[in-house]
C-alpha positions as a Python dict, from the first residue, in 0.01 Angstrom:
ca = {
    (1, 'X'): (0, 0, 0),
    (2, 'X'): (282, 236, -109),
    (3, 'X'): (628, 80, -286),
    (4, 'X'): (909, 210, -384),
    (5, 'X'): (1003, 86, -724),
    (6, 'X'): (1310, 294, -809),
    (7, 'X'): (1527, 557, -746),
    (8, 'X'): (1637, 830, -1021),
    (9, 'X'): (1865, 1107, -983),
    (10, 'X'): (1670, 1313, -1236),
    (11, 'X'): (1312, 1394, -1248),
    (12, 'X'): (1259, 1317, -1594),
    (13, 'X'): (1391, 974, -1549),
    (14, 'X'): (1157, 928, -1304),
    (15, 'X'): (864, 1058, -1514),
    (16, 'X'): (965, 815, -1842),
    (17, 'X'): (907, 512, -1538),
    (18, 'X'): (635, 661, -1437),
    (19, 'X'): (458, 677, -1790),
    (20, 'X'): (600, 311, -1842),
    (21, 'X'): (410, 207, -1556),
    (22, 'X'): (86, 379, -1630),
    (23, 'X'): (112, 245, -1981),
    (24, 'X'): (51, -86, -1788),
    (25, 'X'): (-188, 44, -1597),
    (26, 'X'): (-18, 30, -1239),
    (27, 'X'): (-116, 419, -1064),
    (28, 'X'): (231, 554, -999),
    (29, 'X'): (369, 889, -900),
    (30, 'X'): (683, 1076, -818),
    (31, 'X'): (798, 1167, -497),
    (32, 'X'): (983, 1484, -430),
    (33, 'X'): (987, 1585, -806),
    (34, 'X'): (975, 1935, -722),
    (35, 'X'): (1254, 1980, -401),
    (36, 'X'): (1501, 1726, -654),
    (37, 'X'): (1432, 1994, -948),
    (38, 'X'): (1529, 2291, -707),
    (39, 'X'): (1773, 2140, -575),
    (40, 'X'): (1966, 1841, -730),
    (41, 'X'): (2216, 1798, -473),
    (42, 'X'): (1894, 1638, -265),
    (43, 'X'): (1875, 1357, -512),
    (44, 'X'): (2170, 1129, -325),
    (45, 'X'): (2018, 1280, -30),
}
């Protein structure tokens, strides 16, 4: 089952939740890391 926990408007905000919940030992990844870094206008999109 897939959740969304958050939504960041910069992919290293995204990572620091990410390592936060892997610390705890939930699996977790980020979506669209990539497009948002090549494009930021994308992240309100």
């Amino acid at each position: 089952m897939l959740l969304t926990v958050a939504h960041f408007d910069f992919p290293y905000q995204a990572q620091i939740a990410r390592a936060q919940l892997e610390a705890e030992g939930i699996n977790a990844w980020v979506a669209d890391e990539f497009t948002i870094s090549m494009q930021w206008l994308y992240s309100k999109a």
